[in-house]
C-alpha positions as CSV (number, residue, x, y, z in Angstrom):
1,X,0.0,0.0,0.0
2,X,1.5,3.4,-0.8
3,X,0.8,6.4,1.4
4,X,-1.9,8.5,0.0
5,X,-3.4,6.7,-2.6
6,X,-5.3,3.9,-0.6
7,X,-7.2,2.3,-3.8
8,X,-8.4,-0.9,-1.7
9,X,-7.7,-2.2,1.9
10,X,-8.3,-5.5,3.3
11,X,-10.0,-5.3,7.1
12,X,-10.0,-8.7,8.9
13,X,-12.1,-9.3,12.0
14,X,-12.4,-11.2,14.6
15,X,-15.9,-12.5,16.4
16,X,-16.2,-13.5,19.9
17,X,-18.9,-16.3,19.9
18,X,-21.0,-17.9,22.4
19,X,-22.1,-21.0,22.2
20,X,-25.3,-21.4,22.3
21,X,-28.2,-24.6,22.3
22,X,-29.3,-24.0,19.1
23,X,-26.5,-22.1,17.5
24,X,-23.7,-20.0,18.2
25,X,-23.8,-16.4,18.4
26,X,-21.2,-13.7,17.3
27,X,-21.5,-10.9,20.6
28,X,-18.5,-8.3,19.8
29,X,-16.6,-8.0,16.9
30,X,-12.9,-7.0,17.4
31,X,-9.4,-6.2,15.0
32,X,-7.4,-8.5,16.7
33,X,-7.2,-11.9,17.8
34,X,-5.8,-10.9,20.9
35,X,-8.5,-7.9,21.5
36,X,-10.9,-10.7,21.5
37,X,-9.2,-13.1,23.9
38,X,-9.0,-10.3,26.5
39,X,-12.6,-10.0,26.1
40,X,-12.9,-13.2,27.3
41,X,-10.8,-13.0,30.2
42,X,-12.8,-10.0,31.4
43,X,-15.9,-12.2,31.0
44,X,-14.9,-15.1,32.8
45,X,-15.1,-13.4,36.3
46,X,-19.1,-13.6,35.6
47,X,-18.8,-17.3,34.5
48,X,-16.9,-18.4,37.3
49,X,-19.5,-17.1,39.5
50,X,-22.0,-19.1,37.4
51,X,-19.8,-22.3,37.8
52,X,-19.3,-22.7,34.1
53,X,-15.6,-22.7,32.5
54,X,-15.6,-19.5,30.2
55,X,-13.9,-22.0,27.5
56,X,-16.5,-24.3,27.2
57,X,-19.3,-20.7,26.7
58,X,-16.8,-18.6,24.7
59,X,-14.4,-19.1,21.1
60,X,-12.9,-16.7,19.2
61,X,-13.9,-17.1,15.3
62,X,-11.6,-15.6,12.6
63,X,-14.3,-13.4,10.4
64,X,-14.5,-13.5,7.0
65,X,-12.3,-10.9,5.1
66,X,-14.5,-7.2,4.1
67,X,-12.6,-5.7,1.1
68,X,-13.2,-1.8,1.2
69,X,-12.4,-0.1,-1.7
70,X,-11.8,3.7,-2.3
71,X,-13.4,4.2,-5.8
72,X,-14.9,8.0,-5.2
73,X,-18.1,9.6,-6.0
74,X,-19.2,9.3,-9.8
75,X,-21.4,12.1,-11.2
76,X,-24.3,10.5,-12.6
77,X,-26.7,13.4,-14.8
């Protein structure tokens, strides 16, 4: 990528899921891999105190890749 001229730019994301009965569910979104695993240490305070381990509730799942592209504003008459 050269500085100023950003004509397209990859954003990977990570999900923090919980697993769920019928399905798991993405509950925060996150940059990093590692944003999302402190997430889950801060959450597993509140699963201790429910007496479940906070690794069998909570994964991190690698999203899949959003391309963002810089194309402008076209004028359309």
């Amino acid at each position: 990528m050269k500085y100023g001229m950003i004509s397209s730019m990859t954003v990977n994301h990570w999900h923090l899921m919980l697993r769920k009965e019928h399905g798991d569910v993405a509950i925060a979104n996150f940059k990093t891999r590692r944003e999302a695993q402190e997430e889950i240490e801060n959450r597993s305070s509140v699963t201790l105190h429910l007496g479940t381990n906070p690794k069998e509730i909570y994964y991190v799942k690698r999203a899949g890749r959003k391309r963002y592209s810089s194309g402008g504003f076209q004028n359309r008459e």
